[in-house]
N, CA, C and O atoms as a Tinker XYZ file with bonds, in Angstrom:
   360  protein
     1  N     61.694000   55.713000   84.178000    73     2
     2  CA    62.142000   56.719000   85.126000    64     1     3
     3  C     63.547000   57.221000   84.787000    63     2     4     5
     4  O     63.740000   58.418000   84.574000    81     3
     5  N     64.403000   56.432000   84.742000    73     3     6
     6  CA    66.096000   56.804000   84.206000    64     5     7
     7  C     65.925000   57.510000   83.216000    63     6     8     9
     8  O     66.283000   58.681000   83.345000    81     7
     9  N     65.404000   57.146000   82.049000    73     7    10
    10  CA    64.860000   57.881000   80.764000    64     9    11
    11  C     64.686000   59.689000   80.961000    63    10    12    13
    12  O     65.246000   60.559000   80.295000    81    11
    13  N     63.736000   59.856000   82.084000    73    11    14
    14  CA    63.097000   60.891000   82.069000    64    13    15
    15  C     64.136000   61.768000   82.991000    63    14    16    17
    16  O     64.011000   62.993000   82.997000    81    15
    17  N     64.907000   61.292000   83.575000    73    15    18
    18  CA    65.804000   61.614000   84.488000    64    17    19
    19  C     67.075000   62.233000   84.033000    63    18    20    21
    20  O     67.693000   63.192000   84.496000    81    19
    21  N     67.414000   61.168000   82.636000    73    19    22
    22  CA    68.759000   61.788000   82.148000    64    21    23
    23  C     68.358000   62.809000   81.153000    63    22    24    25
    24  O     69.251000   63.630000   80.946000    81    23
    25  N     67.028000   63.032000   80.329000    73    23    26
    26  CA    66.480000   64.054000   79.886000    64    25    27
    27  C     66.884000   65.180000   80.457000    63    26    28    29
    28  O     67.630000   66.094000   80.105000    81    27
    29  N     66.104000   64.892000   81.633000    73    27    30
    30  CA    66.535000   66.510000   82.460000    64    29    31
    31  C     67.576000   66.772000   82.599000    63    30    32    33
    32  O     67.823000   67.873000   82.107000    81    31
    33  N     68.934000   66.001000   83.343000    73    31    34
    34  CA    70.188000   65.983000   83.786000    64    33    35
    35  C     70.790000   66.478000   82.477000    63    34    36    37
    36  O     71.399000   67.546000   82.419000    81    35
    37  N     70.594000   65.628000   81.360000    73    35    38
    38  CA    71.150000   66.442000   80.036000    64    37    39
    39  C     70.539000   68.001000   79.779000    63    38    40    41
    40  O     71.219000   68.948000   79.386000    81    39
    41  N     69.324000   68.036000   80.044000    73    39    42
    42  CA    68.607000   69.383000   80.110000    64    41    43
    43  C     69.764000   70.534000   80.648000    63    42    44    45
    44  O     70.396000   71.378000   80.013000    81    43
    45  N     69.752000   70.169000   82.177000    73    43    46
    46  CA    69.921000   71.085000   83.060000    64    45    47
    47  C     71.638000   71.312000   82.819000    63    46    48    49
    48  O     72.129000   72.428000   82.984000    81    47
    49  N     72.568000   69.995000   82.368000    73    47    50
    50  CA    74.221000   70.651000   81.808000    64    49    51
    51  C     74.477000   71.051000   81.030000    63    50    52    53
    52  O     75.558000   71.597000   80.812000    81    51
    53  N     73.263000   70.892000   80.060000    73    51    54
    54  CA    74.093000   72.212000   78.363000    64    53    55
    55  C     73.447000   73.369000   78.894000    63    54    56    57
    56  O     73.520000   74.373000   78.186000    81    55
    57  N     72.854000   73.460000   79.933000    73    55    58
    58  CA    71.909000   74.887000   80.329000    64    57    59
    59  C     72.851000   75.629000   81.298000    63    58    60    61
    60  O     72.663000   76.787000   81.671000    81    59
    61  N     74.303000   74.532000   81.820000    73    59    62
    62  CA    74.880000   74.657000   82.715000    64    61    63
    63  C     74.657000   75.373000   84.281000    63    62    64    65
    64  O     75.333000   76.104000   85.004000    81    63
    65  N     73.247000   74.690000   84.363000    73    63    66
    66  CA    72.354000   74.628000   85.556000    64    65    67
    67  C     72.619000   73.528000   86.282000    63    66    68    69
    68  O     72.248000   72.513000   85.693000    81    67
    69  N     73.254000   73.271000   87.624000    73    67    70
    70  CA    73.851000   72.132000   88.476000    64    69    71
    71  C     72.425000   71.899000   89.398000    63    70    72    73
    72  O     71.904000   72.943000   89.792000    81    71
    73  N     71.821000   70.744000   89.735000    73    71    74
    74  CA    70.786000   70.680000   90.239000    64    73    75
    75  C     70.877000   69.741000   91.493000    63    74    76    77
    76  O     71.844000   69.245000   90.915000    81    75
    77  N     70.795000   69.060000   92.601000    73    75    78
    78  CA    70.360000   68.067000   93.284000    64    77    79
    79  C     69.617000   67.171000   92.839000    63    78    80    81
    80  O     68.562000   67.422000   92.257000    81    79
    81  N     70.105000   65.880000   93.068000    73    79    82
    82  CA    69.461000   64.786000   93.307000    64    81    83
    83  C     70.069000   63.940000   94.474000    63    82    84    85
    84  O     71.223000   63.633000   94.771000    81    83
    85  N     68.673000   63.650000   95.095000    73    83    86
    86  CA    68.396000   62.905000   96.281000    64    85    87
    87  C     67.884000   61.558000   95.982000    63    86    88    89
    88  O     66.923000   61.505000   95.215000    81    87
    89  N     68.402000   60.365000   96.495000    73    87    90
    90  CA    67.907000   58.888000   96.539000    64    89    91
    91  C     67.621000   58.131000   98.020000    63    90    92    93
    92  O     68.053000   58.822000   98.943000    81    91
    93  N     67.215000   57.314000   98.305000    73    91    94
    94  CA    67.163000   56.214000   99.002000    64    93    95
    95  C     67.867000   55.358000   99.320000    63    94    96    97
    96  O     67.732000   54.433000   98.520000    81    95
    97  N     68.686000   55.099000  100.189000    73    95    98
    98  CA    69.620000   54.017000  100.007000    64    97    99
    99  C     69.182000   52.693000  100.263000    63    98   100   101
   100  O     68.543000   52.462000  101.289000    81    99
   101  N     69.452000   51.792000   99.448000    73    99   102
   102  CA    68.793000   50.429000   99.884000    64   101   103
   103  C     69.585000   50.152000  101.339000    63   102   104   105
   104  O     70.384000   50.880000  101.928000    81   103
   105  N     69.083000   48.871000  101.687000    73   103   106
   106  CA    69.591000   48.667000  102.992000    64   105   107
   107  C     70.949000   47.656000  102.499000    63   106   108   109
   108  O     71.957000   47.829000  103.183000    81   107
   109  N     71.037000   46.824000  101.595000    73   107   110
   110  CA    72.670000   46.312000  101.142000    64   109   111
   111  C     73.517000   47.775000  101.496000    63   110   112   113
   112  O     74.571000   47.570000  102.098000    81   111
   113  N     73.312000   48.723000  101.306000    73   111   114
   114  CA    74.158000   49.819000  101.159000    64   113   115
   115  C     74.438000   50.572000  102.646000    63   114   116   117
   116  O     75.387000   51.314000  102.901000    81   115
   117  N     73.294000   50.154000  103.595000    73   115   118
   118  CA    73.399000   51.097000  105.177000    64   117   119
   119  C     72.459000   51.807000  105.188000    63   118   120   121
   120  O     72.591000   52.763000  105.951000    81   119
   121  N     71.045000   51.730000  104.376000    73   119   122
   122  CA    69.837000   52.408000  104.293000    64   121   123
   123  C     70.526000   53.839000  104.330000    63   122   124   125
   124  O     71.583000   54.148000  103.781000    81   123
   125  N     69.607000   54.727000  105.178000    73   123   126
   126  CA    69.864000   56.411000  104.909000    64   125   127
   127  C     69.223000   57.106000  103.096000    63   126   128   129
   128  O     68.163000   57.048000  102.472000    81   127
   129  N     70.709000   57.759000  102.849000    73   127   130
   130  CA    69.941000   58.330000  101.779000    64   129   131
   131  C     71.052000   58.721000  101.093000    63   130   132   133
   132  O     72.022000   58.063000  101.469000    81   131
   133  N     71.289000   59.418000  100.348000    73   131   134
   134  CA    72.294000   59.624000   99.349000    64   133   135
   135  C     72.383000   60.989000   98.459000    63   134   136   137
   136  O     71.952000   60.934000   97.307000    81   135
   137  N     72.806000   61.941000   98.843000    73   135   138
   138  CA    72.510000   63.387000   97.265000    64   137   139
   139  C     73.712000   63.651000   96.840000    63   138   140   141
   140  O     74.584000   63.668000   97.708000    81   139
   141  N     74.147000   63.947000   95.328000    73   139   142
   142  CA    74.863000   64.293000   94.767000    64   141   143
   143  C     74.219000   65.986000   93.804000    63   142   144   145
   144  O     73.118000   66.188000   93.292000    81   143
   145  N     75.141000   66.683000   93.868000    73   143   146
   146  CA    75.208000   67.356000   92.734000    64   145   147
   147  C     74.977000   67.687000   91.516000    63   146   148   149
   148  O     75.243000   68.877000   91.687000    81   147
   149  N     74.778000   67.646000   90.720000    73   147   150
   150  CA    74.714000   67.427000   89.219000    64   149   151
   151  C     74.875000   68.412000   88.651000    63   150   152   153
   152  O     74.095000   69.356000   88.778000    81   151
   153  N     76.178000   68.455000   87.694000    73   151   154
   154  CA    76.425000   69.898000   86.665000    64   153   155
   155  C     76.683000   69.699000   85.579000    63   154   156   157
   156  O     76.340000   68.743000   84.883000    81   155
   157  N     77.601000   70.982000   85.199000    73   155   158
   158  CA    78.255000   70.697000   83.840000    64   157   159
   159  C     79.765000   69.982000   84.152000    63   158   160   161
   160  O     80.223000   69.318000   83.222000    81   159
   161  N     80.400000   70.053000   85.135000    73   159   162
   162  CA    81.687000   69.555000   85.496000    64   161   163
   163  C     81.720000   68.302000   85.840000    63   162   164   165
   164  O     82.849000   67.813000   85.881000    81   163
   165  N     80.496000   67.356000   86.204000    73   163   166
   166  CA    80.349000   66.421000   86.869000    64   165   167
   167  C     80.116000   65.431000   85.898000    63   166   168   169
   168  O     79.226000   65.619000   85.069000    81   167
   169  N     80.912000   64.217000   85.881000    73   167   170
   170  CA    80.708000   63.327000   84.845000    64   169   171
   171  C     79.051000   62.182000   84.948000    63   170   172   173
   172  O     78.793000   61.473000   85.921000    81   171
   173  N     78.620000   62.240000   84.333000    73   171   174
   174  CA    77.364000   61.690000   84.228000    64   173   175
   175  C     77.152000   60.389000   83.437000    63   174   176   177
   176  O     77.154000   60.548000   82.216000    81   175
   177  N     76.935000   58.891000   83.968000    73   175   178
   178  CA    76.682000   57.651000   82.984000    64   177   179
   179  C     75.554000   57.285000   83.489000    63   178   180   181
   180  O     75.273000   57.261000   84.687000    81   179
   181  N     74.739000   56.928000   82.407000    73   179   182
   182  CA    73.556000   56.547000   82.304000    64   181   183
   183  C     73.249000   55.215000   82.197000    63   182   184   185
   184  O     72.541000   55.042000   81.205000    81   183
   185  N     73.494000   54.123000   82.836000    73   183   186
   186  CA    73.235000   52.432000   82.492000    64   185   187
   187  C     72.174000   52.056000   82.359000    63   186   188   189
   188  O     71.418000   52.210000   83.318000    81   187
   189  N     71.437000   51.136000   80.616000    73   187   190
   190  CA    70.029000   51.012000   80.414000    64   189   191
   191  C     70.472000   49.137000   80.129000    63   190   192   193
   192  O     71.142000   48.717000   79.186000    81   191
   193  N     69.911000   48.371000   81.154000    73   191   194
   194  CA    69.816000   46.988000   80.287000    64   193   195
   195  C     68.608000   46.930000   79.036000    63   194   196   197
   196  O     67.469000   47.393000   78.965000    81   195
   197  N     69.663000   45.927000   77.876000    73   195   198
   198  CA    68.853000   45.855000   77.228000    64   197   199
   199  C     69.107000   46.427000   75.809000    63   198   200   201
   200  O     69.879000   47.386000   75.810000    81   199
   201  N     68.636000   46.058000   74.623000    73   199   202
   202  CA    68.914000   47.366000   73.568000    64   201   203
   203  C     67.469000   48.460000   73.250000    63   202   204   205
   204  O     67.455000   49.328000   72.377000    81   203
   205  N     66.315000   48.140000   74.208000    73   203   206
   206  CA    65.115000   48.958000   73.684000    64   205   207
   207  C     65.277000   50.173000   74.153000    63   206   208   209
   208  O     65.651000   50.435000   75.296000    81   207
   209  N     64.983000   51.021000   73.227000    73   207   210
   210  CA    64.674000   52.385000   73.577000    64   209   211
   211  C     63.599000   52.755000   74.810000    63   210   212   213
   212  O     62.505000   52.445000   74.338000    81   211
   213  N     63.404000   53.239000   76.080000    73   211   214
   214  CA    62.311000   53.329000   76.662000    64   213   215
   215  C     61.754000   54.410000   76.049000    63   214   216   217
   216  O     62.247000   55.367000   75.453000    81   215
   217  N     60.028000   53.909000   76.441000    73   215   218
   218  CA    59.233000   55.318000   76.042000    64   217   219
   219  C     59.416000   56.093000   77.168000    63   218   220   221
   220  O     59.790000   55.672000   78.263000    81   219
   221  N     59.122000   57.340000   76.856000    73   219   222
   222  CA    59.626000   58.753000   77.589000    64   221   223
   223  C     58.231000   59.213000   77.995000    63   222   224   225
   224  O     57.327000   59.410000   77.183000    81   223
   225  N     58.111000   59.391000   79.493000    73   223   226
   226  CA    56.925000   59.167000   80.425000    64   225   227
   227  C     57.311000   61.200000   80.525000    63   226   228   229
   228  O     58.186000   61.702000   81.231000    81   227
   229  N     56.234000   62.049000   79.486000    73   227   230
   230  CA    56.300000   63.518000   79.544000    64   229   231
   231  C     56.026000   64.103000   80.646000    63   230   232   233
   232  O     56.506000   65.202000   80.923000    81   231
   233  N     55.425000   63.620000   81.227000    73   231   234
   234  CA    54.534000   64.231000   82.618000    64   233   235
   235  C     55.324000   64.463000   83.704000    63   234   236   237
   236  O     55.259000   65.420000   84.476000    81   235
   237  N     56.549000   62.951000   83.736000    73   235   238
   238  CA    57.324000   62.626000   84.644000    64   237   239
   239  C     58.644000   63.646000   84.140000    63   238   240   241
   240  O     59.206000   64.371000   84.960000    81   239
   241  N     59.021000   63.602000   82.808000    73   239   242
   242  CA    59.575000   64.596000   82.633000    64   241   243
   243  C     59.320000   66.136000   82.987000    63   242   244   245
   244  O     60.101000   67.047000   83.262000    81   243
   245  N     58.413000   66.096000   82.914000    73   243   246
   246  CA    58.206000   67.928000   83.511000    64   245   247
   247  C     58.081000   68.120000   85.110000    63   246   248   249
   248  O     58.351000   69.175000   85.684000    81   247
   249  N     57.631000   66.945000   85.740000    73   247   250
   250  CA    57.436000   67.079000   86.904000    64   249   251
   251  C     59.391000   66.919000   87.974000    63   250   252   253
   252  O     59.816000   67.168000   89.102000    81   251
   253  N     59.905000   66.387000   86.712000    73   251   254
   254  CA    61.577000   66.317000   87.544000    64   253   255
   255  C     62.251000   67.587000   87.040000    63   254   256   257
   256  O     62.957000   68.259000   87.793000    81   255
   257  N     62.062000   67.876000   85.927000    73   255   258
   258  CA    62.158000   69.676000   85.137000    64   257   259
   259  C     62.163000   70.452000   86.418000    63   258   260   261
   260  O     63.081000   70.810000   87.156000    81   259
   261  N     60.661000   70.628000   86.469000    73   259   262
   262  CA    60.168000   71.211000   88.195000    64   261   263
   263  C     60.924000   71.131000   89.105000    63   262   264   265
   264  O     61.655000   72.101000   89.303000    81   263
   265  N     60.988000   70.398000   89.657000    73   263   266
   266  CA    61.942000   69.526000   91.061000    64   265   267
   267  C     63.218000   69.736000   90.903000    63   266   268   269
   268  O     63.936000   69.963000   91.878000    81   267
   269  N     63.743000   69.686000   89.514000    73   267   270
   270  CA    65.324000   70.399000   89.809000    64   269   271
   271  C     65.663000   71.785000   89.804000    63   270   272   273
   272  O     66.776000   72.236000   90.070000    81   271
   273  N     64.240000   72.701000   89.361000    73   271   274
   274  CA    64.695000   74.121000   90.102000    64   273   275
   275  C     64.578000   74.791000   91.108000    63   274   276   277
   276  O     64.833000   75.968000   91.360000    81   275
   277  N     63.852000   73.316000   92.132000    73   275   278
   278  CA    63.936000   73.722000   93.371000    64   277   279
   279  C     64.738000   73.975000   94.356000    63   278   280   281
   280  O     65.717000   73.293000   94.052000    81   279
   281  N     65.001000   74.527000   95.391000    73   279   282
   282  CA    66.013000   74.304000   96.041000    64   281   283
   283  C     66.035000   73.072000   96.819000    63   282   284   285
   284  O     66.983000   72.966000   97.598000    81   283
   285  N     65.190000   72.119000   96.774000    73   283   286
   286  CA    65.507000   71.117000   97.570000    64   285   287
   287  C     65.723000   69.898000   96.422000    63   286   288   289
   288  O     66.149000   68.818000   96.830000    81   287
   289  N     65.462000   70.052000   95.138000    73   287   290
   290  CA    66.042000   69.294000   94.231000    64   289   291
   291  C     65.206000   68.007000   93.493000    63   290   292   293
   292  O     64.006000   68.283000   93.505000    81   291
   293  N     65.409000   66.967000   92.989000    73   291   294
   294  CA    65.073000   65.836000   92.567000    64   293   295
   295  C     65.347000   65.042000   93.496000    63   294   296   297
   296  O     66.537000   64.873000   93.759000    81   295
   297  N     63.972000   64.081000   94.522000    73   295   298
   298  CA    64.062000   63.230000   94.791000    64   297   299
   299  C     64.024000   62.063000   94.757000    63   298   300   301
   300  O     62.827000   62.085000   95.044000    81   299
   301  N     64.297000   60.662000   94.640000    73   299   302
   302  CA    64.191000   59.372000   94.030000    64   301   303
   303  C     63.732000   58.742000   95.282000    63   302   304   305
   304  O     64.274000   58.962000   96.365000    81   303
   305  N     62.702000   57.937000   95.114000    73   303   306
   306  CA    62.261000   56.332000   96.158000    64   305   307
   307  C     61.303000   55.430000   95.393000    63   306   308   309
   308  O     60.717000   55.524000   94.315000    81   307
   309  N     61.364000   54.575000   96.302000    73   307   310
   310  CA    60.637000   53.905000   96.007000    64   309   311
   311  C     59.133000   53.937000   95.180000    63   310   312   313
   312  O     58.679000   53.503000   94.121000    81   311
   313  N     58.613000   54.811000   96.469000    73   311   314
   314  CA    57.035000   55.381000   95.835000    64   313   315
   315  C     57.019000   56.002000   95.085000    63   314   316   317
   316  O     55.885000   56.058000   94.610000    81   315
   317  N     57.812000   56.709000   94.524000    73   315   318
   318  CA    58.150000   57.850000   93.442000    64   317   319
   319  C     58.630000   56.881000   92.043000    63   318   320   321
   320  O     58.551000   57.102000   90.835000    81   319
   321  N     59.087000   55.868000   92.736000    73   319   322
   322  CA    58.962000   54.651000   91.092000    64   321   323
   323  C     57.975000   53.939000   90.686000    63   322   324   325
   324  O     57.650000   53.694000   89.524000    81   323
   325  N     57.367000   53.516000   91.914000    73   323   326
   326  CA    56.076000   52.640000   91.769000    64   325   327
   327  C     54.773000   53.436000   91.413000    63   326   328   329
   328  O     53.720000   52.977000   90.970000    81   327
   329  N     55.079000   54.693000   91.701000    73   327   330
   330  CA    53.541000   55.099000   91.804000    64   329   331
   331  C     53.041000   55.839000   89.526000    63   330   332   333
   332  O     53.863000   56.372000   88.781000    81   331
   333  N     51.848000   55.597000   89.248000    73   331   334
   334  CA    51.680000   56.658000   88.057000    64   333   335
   335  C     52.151000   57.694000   87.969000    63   334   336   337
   336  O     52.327000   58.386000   88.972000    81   335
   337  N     52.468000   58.073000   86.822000    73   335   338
   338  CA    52.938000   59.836000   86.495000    64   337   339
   339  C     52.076000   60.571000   87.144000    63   338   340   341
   340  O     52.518000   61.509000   87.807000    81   339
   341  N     50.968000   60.376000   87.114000    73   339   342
   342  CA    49.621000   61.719000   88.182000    64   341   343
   343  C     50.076000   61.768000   89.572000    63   342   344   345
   344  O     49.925000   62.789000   90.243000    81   343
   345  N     50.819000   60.337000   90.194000    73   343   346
   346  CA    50.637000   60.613000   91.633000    64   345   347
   347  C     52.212000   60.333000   92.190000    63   346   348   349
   348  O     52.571000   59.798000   93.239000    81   347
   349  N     53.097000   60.961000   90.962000    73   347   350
   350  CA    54.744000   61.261000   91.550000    64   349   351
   351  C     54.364000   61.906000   92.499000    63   350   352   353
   352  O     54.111000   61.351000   93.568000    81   351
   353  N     54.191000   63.708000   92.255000    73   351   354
   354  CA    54.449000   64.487000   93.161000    64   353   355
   355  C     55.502000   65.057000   93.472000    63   354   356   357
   356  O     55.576000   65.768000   94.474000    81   355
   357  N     56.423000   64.858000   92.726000    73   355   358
   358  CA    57.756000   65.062000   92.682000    64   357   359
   359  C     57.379000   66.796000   92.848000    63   358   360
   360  O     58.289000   67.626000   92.877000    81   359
């Protein structure tokens, strides 16, 4: 999922297209929810444990492509991690 995520995010700042993303807040944090911005001005780190390359889930990539030219943006949860690439929905 991160994989397919910073794809786009890298996508959408050399395109210097600023997009939304929306998350979940765990409950350690005060549950609710969380959206930031995302541009070309906005500093962006990507943290992967591990040294493997992930494979790059295409489907999921196009379907967050999608979702960030919406106006309501890229959303992140739970079900949206757990579930197959066919039944994001993003």
């Amino acid at each position: 999922m991160l994989q397919a995520l910073e794809i786009v995010a890298m996508t959408k700042i050399r395109r210097h297209e600023p997009f939304l993303l929306t998350w979940q807040d765990s409950t350690k944090v005060g549950s609710g929810r969380s959206s930031v911005v995302i541009g070309p001005n906005i500093e962006v780190h990507f943290k992967y444990l591990g040294s493997r390359v992930p494979n790059v889930d295409r489907e999921l990539v196009e379907s967050l492509a999608q979702a960030s030219n919406s106006n309501s943006g890229v959303h992140i949860d739970s079900a949206t991690l757990a579930a197959p690439a066919t039944d994001r929905g993003l």
